[in-house]
C-alpha positions in Angstrom: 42.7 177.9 83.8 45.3 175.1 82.8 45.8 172.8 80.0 47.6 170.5 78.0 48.4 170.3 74.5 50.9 168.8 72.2 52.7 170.9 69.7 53.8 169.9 66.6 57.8 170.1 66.3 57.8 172.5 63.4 55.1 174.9 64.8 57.1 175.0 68.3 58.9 178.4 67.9 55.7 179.8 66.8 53.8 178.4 69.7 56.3 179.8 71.7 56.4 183.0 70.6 53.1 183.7 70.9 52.8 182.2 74.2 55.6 184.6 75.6 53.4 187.2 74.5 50.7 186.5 76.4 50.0 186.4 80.0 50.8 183.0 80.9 53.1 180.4 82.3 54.3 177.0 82.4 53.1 174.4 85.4 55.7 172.1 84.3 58.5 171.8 82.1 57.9 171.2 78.1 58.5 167.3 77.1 59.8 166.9 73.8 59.0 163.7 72.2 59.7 162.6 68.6 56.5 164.5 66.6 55.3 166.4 69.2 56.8 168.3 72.7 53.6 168.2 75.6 53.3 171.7 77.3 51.1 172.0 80.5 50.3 175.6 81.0 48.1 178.0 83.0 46.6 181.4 82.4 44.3 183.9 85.1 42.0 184.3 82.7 40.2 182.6 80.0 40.8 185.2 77.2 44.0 185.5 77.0 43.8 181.2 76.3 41.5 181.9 73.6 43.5 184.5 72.4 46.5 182.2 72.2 44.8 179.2 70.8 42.8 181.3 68.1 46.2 183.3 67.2 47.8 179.8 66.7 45.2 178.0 65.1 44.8 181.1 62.2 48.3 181.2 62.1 48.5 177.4 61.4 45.4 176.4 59.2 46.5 175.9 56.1 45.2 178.1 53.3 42.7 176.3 50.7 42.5 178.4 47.6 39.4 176.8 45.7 38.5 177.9 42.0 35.0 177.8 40.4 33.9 175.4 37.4 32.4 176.7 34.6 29.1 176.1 35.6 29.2 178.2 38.4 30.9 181.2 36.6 27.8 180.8 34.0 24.9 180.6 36.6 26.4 183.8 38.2 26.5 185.5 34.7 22.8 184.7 34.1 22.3 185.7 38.1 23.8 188.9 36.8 22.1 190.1 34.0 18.4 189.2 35.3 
């Protein structure tokens, strides 16, 4: 299985990190542009992609930290105490 993706500068160590780990290997040379470097790579098998790109992906997604209104914390109390 190939591909090709473009990482983020900032997130480039931890691409390449995780990609070390795994069991796959470059088809060409990383191009770095200004935002982003292209990487063309290939795996033997397709879990060990998925592993990678889930891996990368949790380890990217920002965190959204959401808080309930008041409404919500009231219909939960009456939810509660029926």
């Amino acid at each position: 299985m190939k591909a090709t993706e473009c990482i983020p500068v900032e997130n480039w160590d931890l691409w390449y990190d995780l990609f070390k780990r795994s069991k796959g290997w470059f088809v060409s040379r990383p191009f770095a542009g200004k935002d982003d470097i292209l990487v063309h790579y290939a795996f033997d098998d397709i879990d060990s992609a998925n592993e990678l790109d889930a891996n990368y992906r949790r380890l990217t997604t920002p965190i959204v930290e959401t808080r309930r209104g008041f409404w919500k914390k009231f219909k939960r109390k009456l939810r509660i105490k029926k």
